[in-house]
Each structure stands twice: as structure tokens, then as C-alpha cells.
KEVOVO-134705 format. One record per residue (C-alpha): x, y negated, z. Coordinates in steps of 0.05 Angstrom, whole numbers, plus 5000, padded with zeros to 4 digits. Example, Ala and Ser with C-alpha at 12.3 -4.5 7.8 and 13.67 -1.06 7.14 Angstrom:
! residues 2
524650905156 527350215143 
This chain:
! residues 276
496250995105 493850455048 498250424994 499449864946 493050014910 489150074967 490349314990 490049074914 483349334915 482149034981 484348384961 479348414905 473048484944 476947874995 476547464927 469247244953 472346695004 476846324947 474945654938 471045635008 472645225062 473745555131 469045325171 471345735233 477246145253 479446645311 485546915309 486347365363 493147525376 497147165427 502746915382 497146565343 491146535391 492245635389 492545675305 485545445275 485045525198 478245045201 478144525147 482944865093 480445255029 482245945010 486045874953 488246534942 488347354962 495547564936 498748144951 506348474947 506349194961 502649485022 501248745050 496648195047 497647475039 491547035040 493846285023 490545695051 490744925014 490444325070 492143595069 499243775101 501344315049 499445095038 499645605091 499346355084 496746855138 501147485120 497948225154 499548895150 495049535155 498949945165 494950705184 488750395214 487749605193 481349445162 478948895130 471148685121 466748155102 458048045125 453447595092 451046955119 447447145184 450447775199 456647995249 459848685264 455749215307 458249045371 463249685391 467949415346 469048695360 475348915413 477949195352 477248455314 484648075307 481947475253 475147215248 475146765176 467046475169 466946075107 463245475082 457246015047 456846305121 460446935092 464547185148 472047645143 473448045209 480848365205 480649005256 487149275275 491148895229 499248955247 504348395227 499947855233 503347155221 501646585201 507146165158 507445595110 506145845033 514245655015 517046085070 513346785052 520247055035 521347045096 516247575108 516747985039 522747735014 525948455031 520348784986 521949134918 518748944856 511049124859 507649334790 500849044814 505048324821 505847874753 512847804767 513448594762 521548784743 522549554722 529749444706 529849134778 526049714809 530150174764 537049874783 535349974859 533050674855 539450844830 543750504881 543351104927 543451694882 544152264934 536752054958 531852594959 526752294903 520652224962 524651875000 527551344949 520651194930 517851204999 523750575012 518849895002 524849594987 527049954925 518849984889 513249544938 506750004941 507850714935 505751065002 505851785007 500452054966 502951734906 510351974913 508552634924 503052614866 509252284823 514352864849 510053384816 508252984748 515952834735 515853574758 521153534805 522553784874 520953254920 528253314942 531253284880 536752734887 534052154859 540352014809 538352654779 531852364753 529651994695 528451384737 526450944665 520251444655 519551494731 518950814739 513650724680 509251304702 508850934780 506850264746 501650504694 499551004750 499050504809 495150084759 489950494734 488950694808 487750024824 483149644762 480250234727 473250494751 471751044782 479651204784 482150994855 487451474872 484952094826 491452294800 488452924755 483552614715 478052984756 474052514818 471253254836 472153434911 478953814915 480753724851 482852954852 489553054868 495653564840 498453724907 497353284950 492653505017 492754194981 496554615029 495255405021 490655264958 491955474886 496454994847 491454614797 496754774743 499255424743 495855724804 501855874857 500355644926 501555004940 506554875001 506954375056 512354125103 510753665161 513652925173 519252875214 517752565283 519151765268 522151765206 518851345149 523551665102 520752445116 513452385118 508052975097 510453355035 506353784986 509854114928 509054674883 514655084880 513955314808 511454724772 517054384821 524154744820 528954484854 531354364933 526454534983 525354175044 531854355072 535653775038 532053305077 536352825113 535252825181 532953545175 535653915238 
């Protein structure tokens, strides 16, 4: 699933339509099939946590066309001339050609809407402070961490409403850095330091080169992350063999979880809530 990083960094390579005027626009999803974006100028690719908000200017105020990704959206962009190979226009939900003939196709995007720019609240008003955001609020993030302090620590910072943009590698990469079980209860934590290390971590993932979601220090195959897709392998640390316990059948709150249980004392998977 993309995580707030991912979308940051997607957002950045969007930047190519601001200041364009659509030119044309499909939006193909029923609740929006009769909306046409034509005539009005990307203004802006913002983003608050794991979603998207591309803002439109037009002679009867801002709009903002909000989407999701959720595990499989995608967005892209061709040159002047070009269009998608042709097995994966039934996958296309927004077709944005600008005034350079630069074209964005949206595949599989989820939570598409299309609002005016002052009612976005109503959309991501629920979210948690996001670190990639310029109105980033640790105290705020801090505060609701530590509303609920029985939480097991993966699962408070799983919650998009507590800290926007962590998905699940990052938690579980941030579980063995604080080195804590990833069911330690999260009132047990330093949630101050835990809170700094997600920002400046999120961050560097997202602006720095070369450093998209390498949580070691190393890009080298396998060695990129601490735990995290490294089931049955040695621990990068101190060599014990990293564990895994599988998500919980439709809960958000239990995904995939890699630990290591000596770098990472504490409850084991056990303390889960919801575990049967």
C-alpha cells in the first residue's frame, strides 16, 4: 500500500500540469462521469497523508479533485502525442490532457470526489497531522497518540487519524528503531522521540535522493529495510531470525508484522486486539 511518502513523491512528478490549463477531462466514475474540469488551471498537487488533492482555479472559485490509492491506484503522465498501451485504458478513472498536450491517466484510483477547494475538510478533515504538510503539529500528533494508551504501538501509528502517512512498512521499520515490540502499549513509549524519528524519517524518505523508503542506510537488495519483508532471514542487527505474523482478515488496525524478537522485547503478537 503507498504510504505518505509514496504519494508526496507522486505529487512531485504531478507538479508538471501546475499552471496548465485543462484542455480535456474524463472522469470516469459514475458519481462524476457529467463533471468536466476543461477551462480551469492546475493550481496545485497537495497532499495530507496517504491522499491526493489536486486543486483547480476557475472563474467561479477553486475546486479540488480528492483520490485515494489505496493498494493498487496509479497515477501517470505521457508526453504530447502519446496515450497508454491499450490493455490498460479499462483500468483509466481520470483522464487530465493539459494545455502542453501532456496528459495524467489515474488507474484504479479509490475515493474519487470532486469538491470545492473550502470544503476539503470535509474529506481529510478526520486526518492527523502529516509531517510532509507545512502545517505539521508534533505536539498535536503527540497529544493523540497518547489518548489511547493501551494501543499496541503498530496499531496507534497505523490510525491516519492520530499521524497522516505512515502505512505499514514504516511502523514496523519505526517499531524496531525505537526498539520496541510492535505491541508494546503505546503509553509505554517515548512518543516525543517517536514522533520526531517518523517526521525526519518520513522526510528523508520522501526529498532525499536515492533514499525512498531505505530505512538502513543501505539501497542494496535485501538489505534496505531492518525487518520489514524479512521473514525467516537473519536480523540485520544482531543476527536472530526475524519473525512474521500475518494481518488479521479485515482489520486495518492488524496488518503484516515483522519484528525481531531480541532487538524487540516485549509482547508478541498475542496482545493483539482482535487476536482470537
Amino acid at each position: 500500500m503507498p504510504e505518505g511518502d509514496s504519494v508526496y513523491v507522486l505529487a512531485r512528478r504531478l507538479d508538471v500540469l501546475v499552471g496548465q490549463e485543462v484542455v480535456r477531462s474524463d472522469l470516469r466514475v459514475p458519481a462524476l462521469a457529467t463533471r468536466d474540469l476543461a477551462g480551469r488551471t492546475v493550481l496545485e498537487q497537495a497532499t495530507h497523508g496517504k491522499h491526493l488533492l489536486t486543486r483547480f482555479g476557475g472563474p467561479d472559485g477553486g475546486v479540488t479533485l480528492h483520490s485515494h490509492l489505496r493498494m493498487d491506484g496509479s497515477w501517470t503522465v505521457t508526453r504530447p502525442g502519446r496515450r497508454l498501451p491499450a490493455h490498460l485504458m479499462p483500468d483509466v478513472r481520470v483522464v487530465l490532457e493539459v494545455g502542453s498536450g501532456a496528459t495524467a491517466w489515474g488507474l484504479h484510483l479509490h475515493d474519487l470526489a470532486l469538491v470545492a477547494t473550502t470544503a476539503e475538510t470535509d474529506l481529510v478533515g478526520h486526518l492527523g497531522p502529516d509531517p510532509l504538510r507545512p502545517d505539521w503539529d508534533p505536539d498535536e500528533a503527540v497529544r493523540r497518540l497518547a489518548a489511547d494508551p493501551s494501543a499496541p504501538l503498530v496499531s496507534a501509528l497505523l490510525d491516519q487519524t492520530h499521524l497522516a502517512g505512515l502505512g505499514n512498512l514504516w511502523v514496523n521499520e519505526l517499531a524496531f528503531l525505537t526498539g520496541h515490540s510492535p505491541w508494546t502499549p503505546v503509553g509505554e513509549v517515548d512518543l516525543d522521540r517517536l514522533v520526531r524519528l517518523a517526521a525526519r524519517a518520513l522526510r528523508h524518505s520522501a526529498t532525499a535522493p536515492g533514499a525512498y523508503q531505505v530505512t538502513t542506510g543501505s539501497s542494496r537488495h535485501r538489505e534496505n529495510h531492518w525487518v520489514s519483508g524479512r521473514n525467516r532471514r537473519p536480523c540485520l542487527r544482531c543476527g536472530t531470525t526475524v519473525r512474521m505474523v500475518p494481518e488479521l482478515p479485515d482489520d486495518p488496525a492488524n496488518r503484516r508484522t515483522w519484528w525481531c524478537p531480541s532487538c524487540q522485547p516485549g509482547p508478541g503478537p498475542e496482545a493483539r486486539r482482535g487476536s482470537p
